[in-house]
DRENTI-601294 format. One record per atom (N, C-alpha, C): x negated, y, z negated; atom name. Coordinates in Angstrom, 2 decimals. Last residue first. Layout:
<rs>
<r><px>X</px><py>Y</py><pz>Z</pz><atom>CA</atom></r>
...
</rs>
This chain:
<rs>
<r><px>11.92</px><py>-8.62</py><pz>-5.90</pz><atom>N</atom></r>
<r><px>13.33</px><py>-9.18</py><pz>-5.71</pz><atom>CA</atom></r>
<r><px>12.82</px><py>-10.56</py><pz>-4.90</pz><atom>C</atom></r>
<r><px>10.20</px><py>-6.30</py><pz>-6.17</pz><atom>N</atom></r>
<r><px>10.30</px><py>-7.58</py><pz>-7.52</pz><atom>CA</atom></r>
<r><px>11.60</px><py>-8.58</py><pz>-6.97</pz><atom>C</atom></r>
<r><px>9.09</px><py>-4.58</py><pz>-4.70</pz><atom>N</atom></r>
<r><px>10.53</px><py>-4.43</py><pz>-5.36</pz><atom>CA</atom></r>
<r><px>10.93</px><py>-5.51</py><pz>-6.32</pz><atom>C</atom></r>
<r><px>6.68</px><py>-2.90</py><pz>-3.99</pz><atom>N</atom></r>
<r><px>6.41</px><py>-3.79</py><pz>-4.41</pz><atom>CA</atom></r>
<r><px>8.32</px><py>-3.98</py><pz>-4.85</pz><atom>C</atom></r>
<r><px>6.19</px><py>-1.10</py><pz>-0.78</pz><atom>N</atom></r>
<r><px>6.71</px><py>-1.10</py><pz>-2.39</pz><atom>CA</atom></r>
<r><px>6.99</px><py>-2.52</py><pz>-2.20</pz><atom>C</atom></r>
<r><px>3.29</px><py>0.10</py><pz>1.57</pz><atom>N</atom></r>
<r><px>4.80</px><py>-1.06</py><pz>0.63</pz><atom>CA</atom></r>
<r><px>5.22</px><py>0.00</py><pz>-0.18</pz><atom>C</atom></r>
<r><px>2.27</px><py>0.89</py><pz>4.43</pz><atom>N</atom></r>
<r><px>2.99</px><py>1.43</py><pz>3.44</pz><atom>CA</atom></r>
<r><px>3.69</px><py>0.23</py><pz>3.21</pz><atom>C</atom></r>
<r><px>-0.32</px><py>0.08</py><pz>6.87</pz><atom>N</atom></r>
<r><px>0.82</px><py>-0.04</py><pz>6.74</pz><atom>CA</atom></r>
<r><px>1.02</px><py>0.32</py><pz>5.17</pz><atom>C</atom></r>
<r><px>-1.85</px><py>0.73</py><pz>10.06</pz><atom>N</atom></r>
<r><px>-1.57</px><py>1.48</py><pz>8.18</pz><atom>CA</atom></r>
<r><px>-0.30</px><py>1.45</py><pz>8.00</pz><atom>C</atom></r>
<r><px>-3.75</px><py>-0.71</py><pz>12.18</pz><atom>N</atom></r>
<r><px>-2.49</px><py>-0.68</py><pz>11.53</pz><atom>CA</atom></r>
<r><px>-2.93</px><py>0.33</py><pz>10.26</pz><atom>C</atom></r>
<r><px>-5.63</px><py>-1.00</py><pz>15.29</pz><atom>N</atom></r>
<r><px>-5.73</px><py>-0.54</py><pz>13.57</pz><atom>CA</atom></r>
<r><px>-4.25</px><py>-0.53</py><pz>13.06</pz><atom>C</atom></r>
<r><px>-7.64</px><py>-2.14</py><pz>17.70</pz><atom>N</atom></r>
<r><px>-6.29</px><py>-1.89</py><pz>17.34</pz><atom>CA</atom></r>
<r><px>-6.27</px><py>-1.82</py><pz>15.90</pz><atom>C</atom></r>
<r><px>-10.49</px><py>-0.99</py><pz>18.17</pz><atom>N</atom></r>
<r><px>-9.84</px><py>-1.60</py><pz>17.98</pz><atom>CA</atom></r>
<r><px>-8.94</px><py>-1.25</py><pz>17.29</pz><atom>C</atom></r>
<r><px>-10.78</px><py>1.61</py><pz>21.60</pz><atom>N</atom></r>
<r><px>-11.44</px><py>0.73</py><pz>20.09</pz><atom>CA</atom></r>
<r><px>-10.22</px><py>0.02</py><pz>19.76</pz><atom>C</atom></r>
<r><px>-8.76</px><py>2.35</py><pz>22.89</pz><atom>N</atom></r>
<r><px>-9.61</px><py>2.14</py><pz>23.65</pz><atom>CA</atom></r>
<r><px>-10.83</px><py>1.08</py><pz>22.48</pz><atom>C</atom></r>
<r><px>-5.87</px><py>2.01</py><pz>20.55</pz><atom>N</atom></r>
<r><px>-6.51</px><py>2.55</py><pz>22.09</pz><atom>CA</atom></r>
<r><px>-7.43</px><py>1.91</py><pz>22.55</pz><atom>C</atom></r>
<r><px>-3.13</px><py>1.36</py><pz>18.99</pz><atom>N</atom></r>
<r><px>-4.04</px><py>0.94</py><pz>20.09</pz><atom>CA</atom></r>
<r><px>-4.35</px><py>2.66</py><pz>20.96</pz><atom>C</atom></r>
<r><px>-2.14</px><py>1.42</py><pz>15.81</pz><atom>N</atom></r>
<r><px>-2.25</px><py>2.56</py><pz>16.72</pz><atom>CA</atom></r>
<r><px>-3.38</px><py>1.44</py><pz>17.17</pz><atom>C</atom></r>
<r><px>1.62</px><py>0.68</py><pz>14.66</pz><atom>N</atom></r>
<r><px>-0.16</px><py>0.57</py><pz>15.21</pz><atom>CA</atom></r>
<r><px>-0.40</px><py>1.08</py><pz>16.13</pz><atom>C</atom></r>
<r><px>2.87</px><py>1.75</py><pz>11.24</pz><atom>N</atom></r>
<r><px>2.49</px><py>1.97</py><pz>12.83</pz><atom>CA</atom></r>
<r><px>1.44</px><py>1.45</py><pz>13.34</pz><atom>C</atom></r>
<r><px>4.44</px><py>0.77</py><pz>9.50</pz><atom>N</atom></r>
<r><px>3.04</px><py>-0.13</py><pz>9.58</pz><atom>CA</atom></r>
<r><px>3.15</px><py>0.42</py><pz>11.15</pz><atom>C</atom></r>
<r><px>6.31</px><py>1.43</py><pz>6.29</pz><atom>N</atom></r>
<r><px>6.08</px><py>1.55</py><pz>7.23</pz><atom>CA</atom></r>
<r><px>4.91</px><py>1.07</py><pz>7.98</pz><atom>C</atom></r>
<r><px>7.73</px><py>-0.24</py><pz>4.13</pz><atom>N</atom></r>
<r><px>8.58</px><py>1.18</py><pz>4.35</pz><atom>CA</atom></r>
<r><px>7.77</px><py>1.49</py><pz>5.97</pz><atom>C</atom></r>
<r><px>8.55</px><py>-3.58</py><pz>3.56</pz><atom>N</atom></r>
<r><px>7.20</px><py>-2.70</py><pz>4.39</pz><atom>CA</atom></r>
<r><px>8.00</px><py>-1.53</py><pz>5.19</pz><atom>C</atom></r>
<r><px>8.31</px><py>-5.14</py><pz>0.33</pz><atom>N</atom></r>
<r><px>9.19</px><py>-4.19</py><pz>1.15</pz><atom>CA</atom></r>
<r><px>8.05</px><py>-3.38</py><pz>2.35</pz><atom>C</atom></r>
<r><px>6.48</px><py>-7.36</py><pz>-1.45</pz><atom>N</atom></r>
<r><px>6.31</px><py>-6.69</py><pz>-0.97</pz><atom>CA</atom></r>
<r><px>7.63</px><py>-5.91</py><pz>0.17</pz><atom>C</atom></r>
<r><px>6.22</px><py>-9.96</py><pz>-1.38</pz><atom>N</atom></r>
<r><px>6.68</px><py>-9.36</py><pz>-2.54</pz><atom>CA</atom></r>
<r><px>7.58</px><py>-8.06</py><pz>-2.31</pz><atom>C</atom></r>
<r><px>4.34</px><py>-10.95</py><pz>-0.23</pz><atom>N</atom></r>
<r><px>5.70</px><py>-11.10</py><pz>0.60</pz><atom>CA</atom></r>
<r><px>6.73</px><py>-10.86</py><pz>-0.25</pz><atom>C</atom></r>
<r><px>1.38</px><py>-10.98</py><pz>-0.44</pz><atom>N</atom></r>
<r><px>2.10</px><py>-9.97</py><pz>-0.30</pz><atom>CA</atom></r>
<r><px>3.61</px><py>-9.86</py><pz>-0.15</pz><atom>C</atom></r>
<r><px>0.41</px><py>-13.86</py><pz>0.02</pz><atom>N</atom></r>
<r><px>-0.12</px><py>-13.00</py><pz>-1.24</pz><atom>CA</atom></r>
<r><px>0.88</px><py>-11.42</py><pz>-1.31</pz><atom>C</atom></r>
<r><px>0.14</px><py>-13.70</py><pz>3.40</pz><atom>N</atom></r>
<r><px>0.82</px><py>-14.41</py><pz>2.07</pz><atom>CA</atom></r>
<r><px>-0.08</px><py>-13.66</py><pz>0.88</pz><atom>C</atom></r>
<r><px>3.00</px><py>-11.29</py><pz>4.83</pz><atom>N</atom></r>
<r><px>1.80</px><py>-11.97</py><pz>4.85</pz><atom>CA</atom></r>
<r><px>1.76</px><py>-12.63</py><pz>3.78</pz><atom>C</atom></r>
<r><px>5.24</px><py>-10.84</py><pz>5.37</pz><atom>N</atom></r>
<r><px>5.08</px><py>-11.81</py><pz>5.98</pz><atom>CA</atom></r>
<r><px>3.47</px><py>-12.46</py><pz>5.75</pz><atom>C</atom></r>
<r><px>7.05</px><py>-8.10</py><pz>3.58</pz><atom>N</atom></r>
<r><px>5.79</px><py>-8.55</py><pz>4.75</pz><atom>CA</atom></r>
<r><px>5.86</px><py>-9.69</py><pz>4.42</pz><atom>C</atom></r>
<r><px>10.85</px><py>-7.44</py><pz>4.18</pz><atom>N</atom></r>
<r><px>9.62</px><py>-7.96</py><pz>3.37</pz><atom>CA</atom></r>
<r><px>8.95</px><py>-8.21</py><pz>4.32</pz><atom>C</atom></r>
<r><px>11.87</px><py>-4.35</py><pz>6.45</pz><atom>N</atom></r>
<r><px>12.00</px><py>-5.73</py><pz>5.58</pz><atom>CA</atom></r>
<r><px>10.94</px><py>-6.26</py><pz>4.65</pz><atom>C</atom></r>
<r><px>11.21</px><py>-2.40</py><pz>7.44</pz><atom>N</atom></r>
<r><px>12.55</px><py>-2.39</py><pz>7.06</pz><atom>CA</atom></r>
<r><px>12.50</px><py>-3.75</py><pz>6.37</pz><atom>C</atom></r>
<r><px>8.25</px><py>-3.68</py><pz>9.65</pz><atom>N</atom></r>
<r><px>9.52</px><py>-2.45</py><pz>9.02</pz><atom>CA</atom></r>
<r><px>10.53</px><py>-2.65</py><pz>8.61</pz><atom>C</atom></r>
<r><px>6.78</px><py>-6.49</py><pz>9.09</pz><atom>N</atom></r>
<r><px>8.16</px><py>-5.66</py><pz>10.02</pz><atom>CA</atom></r>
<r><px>8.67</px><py>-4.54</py><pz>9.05</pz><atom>C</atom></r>
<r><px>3.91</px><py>-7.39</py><pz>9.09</pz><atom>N</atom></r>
<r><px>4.00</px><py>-6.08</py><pz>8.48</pz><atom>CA</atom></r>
<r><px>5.35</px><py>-5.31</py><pz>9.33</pz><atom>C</atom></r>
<r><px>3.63</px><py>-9.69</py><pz>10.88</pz><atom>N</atom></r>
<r><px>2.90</px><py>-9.50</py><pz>9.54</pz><atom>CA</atom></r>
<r><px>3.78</px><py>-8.62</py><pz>8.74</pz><atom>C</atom></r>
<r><px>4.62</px><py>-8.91</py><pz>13.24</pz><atom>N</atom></r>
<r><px>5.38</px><py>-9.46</py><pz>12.51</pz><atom>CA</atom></r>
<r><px>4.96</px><py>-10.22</py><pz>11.34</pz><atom>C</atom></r>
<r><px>3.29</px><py>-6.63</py><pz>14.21</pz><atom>N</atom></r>
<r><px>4.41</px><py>-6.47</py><pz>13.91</pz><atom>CA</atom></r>
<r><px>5.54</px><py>-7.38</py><pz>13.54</pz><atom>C</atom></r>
<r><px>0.20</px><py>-7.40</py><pz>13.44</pz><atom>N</atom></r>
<r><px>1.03</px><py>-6.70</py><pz>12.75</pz><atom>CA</atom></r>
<r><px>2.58</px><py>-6.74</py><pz>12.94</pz><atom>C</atom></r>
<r><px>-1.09</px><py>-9.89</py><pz>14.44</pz><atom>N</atom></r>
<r><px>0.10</px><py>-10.20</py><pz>14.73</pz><atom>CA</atom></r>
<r><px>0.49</px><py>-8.69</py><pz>13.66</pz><atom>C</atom></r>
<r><px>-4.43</px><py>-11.41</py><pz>14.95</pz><atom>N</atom></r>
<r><px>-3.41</px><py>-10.80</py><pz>14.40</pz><atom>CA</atom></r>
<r><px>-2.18</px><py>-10.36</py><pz>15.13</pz><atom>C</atom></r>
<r><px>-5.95</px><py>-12.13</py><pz>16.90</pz><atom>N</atom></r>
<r><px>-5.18</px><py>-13.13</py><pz>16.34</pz><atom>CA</atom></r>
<r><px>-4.02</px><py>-12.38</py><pz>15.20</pz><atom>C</atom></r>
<r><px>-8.81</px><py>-10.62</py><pz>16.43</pz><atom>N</atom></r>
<r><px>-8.47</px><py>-11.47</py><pz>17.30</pz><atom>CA</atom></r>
<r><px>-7.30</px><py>-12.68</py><pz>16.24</pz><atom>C</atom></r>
<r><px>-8.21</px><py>-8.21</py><pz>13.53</pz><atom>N</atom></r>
<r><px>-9.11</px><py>-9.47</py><pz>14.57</pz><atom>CA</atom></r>
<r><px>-8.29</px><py>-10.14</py><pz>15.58</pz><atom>C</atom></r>
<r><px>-7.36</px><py>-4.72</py><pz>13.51</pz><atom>N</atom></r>
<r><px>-6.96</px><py>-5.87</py><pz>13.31</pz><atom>CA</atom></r>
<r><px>-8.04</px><py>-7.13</py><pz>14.39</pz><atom>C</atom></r>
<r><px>-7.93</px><py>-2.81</py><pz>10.39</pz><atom>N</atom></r>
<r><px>-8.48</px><py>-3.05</py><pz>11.60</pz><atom>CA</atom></r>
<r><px>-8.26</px><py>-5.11</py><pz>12.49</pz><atom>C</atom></r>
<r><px>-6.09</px><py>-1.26</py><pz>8.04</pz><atom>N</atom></r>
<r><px>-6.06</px><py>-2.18</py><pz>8.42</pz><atom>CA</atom></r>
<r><px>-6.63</px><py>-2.49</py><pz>10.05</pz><atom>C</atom></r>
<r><px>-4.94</px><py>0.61</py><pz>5.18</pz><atom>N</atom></r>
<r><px>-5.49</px><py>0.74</py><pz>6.51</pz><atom>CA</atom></r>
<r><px>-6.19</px><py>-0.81</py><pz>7.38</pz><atom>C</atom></r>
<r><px>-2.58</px><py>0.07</py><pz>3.20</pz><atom>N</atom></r>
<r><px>-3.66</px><py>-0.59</py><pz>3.16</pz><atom>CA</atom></r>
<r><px>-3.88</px><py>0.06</py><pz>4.94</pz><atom>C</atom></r>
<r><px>-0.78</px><py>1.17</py><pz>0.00</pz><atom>N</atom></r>
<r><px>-1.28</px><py>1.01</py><pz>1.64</pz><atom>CA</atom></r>
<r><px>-2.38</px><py>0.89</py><pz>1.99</pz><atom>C</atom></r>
<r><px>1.36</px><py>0.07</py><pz>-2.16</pz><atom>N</atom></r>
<r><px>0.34</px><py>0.06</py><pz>-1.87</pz><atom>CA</atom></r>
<r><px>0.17</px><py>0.64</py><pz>-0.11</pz><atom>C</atom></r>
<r><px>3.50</px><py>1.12</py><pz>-5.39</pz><atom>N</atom></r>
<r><px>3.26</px><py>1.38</py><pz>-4.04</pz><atom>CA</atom></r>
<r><px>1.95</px><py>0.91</py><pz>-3.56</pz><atom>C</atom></r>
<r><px>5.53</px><py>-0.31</py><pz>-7.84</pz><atom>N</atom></r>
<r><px>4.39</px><py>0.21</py><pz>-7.38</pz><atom>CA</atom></r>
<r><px>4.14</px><py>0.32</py><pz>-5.52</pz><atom>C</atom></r>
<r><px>8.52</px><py>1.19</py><pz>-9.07</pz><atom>N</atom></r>
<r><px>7.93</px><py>0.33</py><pz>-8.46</pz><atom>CA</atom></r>
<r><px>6.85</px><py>0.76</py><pz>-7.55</pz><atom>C</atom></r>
<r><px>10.56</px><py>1.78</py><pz>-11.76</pz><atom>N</atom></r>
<r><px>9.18</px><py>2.43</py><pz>-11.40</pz><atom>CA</atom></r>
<r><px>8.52</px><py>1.29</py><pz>-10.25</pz><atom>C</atom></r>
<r><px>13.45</px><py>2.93</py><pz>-12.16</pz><atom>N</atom></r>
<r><px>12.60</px><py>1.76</py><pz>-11.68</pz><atom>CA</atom></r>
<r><px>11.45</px><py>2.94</py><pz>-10.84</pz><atom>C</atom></r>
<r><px>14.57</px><py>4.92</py><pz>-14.01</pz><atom>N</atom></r>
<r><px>15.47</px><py>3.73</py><pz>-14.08</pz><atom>CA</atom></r>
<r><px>14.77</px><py>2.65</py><pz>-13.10</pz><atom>C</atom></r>
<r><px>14.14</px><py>6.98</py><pz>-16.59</pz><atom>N</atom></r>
<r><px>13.81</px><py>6.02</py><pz>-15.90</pz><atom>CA</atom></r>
<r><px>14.30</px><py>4.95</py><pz>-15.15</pz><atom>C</atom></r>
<r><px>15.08</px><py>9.88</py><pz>-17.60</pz><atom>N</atom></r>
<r><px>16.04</px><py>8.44</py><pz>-17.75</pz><atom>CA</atom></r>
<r><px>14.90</px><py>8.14</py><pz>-16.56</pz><atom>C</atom></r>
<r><px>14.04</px><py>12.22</py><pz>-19.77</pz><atom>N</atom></r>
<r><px>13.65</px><py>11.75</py><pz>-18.42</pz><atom>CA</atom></r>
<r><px>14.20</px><py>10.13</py><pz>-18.54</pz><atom>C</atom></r>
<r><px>15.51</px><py>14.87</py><pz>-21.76</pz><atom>N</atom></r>
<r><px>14.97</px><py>13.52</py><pz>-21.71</pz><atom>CA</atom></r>
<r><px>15.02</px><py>13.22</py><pz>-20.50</pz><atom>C</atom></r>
<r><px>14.77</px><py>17.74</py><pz>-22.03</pz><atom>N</atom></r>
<r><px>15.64</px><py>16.95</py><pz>-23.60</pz><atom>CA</atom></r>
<r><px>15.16</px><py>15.03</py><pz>-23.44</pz><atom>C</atom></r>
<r><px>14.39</px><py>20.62</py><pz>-20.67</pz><atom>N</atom></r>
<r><px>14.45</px><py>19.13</py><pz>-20.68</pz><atom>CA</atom></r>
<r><px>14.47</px><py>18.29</py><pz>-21.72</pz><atom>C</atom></r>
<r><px>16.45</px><py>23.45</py><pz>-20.73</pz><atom>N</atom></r>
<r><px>15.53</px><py>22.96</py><pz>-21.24</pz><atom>CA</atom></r>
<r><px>15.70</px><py>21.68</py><pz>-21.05</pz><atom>C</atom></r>
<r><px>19.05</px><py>24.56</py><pz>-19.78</pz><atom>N</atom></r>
<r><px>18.30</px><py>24.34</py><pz>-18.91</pz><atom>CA</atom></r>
<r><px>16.46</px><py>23.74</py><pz>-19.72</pz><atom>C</atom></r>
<r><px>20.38</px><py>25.39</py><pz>-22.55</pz><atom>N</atom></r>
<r><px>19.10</px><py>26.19</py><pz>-22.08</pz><atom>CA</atom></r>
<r><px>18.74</px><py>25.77</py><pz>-20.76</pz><atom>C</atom></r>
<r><px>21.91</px><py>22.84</py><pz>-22.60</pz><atom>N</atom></r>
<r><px>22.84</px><py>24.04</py><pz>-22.24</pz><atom>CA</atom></r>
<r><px>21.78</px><py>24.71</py><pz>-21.58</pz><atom>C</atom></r>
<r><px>19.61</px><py>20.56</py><pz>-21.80</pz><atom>N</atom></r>
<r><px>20.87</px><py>20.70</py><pz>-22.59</pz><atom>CA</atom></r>
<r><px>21.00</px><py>22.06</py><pz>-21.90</pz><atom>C</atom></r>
<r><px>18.83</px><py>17.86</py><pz>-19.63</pz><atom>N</atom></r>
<r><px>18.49</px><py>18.66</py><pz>-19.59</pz><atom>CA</atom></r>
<r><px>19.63</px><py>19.36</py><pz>-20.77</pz><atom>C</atom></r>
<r><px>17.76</px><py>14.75</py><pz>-17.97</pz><atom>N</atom></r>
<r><px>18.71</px><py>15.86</py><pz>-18.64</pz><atom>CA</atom></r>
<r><px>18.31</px><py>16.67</py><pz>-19.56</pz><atom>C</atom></r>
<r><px>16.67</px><py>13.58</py><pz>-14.86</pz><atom>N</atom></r>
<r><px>15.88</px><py>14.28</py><pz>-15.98</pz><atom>CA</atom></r>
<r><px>17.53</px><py>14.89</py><pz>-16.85</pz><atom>C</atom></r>
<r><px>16.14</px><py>10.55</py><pz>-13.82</pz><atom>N</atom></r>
<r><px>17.52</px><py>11.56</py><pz>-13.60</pz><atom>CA</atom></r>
<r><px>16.89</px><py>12.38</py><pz>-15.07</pz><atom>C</atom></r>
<r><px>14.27</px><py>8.51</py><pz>-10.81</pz><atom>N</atom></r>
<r><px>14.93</px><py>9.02</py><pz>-12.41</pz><atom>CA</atom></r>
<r><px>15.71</px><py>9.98</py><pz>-12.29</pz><atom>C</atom></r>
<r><px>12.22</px><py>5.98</py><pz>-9.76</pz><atom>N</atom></r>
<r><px>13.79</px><py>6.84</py><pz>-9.44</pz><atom>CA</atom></r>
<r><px>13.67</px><py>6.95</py><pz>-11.06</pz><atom>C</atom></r>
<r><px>8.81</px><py>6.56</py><pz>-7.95</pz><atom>N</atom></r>
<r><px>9.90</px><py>6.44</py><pz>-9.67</pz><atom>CA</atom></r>
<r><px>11.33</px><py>6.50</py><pz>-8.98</pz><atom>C</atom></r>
<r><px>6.95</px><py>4.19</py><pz>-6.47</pz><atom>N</atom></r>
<r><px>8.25</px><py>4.87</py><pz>-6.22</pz><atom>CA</atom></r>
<r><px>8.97</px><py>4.92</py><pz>-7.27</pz><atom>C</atom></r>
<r><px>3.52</px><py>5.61</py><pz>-6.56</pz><atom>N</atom></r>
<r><px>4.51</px><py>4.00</py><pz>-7.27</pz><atom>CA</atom></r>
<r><px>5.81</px><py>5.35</py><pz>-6.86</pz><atom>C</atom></r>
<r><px>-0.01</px><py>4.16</py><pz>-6.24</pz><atom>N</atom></r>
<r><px>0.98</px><py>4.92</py><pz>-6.31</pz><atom>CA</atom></r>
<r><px>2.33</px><py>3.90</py><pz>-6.65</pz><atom>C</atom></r>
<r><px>-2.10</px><py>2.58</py><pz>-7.19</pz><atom>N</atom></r>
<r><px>-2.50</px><py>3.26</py><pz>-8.04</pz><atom>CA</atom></r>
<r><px>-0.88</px><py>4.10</py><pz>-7.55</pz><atom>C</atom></r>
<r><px>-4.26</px><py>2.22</py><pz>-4.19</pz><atom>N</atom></r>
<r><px>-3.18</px><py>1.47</py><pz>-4.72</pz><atom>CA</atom></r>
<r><px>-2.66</px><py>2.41</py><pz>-5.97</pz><atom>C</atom></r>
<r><px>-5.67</px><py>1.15</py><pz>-0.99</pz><atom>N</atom></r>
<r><px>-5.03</px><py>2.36</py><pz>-1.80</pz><atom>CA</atom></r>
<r><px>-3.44</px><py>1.73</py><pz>-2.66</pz><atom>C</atom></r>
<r><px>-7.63</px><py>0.17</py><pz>0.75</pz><atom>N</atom></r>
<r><px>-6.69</px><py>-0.56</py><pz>0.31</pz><atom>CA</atom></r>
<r><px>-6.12</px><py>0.66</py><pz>-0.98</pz><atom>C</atom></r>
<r><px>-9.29</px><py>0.59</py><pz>4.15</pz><atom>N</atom></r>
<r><px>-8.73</px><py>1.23</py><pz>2.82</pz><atom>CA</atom></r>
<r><px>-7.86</px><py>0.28</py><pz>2.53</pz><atom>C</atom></r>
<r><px>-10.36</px><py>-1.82</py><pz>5.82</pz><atom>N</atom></r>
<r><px>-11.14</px><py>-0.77</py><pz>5.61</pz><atom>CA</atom></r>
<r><px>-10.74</px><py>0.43</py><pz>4.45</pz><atom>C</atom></r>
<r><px>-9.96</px><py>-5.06</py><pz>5.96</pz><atom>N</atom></r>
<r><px>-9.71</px><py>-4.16</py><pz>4.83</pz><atom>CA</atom></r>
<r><px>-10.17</px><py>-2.77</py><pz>5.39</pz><atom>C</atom></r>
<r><px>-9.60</px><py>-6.87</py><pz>9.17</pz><atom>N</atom></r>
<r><px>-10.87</px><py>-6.16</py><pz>8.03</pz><atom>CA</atom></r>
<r><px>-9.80</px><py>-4.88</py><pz>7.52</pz><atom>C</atom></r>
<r><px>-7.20</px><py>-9.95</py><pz>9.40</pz><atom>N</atom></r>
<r><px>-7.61</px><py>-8.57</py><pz>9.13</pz><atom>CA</atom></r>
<r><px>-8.76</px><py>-7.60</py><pz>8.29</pz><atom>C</atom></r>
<r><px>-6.85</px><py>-12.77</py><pz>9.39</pz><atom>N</atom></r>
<r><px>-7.11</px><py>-11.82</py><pz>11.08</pz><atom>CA</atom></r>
<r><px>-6.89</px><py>-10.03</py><pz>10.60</pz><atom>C</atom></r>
<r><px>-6.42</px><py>-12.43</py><pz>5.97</pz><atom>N</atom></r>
<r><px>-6.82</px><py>-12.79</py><pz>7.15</pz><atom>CA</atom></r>
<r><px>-6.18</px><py>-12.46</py><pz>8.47</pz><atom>C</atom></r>
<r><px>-7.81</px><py>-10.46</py><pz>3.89</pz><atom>N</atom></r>
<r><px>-6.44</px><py>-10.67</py><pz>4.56</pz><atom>CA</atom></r>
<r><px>-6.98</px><py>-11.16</py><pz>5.62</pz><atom>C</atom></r>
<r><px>-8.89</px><py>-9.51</py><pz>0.59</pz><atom>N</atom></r>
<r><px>-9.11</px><py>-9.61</py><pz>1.63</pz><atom>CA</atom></r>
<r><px>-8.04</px><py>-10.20</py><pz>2.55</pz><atom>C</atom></r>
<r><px>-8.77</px><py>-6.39</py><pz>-1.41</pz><atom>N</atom></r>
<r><px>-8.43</px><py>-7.53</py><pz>-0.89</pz><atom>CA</atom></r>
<r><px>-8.70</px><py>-7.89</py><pz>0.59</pz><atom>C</atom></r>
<r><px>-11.86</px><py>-4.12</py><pz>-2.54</pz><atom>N</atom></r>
<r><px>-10.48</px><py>-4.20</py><pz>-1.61</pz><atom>CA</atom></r>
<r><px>-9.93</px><py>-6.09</py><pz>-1.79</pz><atom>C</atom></r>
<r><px>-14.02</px><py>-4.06</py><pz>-3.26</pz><atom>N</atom></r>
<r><px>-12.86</px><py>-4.18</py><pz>-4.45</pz><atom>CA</atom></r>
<r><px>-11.44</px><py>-4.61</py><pz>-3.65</pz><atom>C</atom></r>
<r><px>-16.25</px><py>-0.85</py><pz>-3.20</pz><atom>N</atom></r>
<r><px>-15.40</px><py>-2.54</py><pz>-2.75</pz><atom>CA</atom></r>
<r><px>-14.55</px><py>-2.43</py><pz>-3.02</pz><atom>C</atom></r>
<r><px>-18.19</px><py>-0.05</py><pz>-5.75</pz><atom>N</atom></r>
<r><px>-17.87</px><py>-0.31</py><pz>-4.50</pz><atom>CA</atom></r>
<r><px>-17.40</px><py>-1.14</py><pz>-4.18</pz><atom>C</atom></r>
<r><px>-18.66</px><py>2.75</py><pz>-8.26</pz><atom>N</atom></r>
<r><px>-17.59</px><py>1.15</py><pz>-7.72</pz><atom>CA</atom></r>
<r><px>-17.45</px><py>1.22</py><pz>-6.44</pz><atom>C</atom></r>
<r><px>-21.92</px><py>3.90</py><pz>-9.32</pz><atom>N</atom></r>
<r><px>-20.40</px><py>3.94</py><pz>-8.40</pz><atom>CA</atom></r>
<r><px>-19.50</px><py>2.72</py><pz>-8.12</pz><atom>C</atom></r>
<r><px>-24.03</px><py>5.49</py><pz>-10.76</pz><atom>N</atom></r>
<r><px>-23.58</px><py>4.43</py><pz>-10.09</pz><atom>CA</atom></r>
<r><px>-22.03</px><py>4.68</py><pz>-10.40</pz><atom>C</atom></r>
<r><px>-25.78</px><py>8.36</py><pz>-9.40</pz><atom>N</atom></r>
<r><px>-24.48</px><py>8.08</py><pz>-10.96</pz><atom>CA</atom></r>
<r><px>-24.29</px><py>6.87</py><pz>-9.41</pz><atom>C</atom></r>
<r><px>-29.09</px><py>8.08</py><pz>-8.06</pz><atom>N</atom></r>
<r><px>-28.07</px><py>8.61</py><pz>-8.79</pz><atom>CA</atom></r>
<r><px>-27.20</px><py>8.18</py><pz>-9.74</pz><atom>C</atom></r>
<r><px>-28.66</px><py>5.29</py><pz>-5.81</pz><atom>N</atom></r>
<r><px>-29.71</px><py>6.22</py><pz>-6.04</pz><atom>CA</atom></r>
<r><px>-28.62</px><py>7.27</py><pz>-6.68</pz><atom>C</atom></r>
<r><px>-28.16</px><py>2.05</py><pz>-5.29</pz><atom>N</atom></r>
<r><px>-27.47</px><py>2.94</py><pz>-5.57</pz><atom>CA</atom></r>
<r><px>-28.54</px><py>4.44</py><pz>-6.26</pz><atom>C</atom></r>
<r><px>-27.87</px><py>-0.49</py><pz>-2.40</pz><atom>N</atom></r>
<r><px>-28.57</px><py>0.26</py><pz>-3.10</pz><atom>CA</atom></r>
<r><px>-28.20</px><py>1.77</py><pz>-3.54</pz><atom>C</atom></r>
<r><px>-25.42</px><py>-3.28</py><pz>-1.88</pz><atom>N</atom></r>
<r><px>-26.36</px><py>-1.76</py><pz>-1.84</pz><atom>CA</atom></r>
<r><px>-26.75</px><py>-1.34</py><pz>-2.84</pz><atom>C</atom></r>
<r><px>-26.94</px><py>-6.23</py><pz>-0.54</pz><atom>N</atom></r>
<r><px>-26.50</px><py>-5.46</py><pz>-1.32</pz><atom>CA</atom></r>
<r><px>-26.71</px><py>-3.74</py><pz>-1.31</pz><atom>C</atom></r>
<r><px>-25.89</px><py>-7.97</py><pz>2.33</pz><atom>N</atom></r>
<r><px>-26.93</px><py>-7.16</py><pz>1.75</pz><atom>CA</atom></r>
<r><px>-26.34</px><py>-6.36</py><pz>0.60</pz><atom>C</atom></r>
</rs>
């Protein structure tokens, strides 16, 4: 069904999709800088050394029959999923209870 937009139209969606998984946040837009700011005698800043800007994603994650987070999404290593295996997975707790089992898992993207 489509929605219906009453007021200032809005972007809806957009997320990726993942199988044995519903999207519910896909948050992207962050990023791990390393840098070294210098600075001269004044303590005034003079120049910001860049040395890797790598992007960050996390994705909230409700999992289907058949999923597998903890070895989709292993800590400490690359994810396992496909389209993502780019990807470093800093973290992917899952939380079970009584509803369905949900993951939020944290990248960086490291290019390696």
């Amino acid at each position: 069904m489509a929605t219906t937009q009453l007021g200032s139209t809005l972007i809806i969606g957009g997320q990726r999709a993942l199988t044995n998984y519903i999207v519910s946040e896909d948050t992207i837009n962050d990023a791990n800088v390393v840098s070294e700011d210098v600075e001269d005698a004044d303590g005034k800043l003079t120049t910001r050394l860049v040395f890797r800007n790598e992007a960050k994603i996390r994705l909230s994650l409700i999992c289907k029959t058949g999923a597998t987070p903890a070895t989709d999404f292993p800590v400490g290593t690359m994810c396992a999923v496909t389209g993502l295996t780019g990807y470093f997975v800093d973290s992917a707790p899952i939380v079970k209870s009584k509803s369905a089992q949900k993951v939020t898992v944290d990248m960086t993207l490291l290019g390696v």
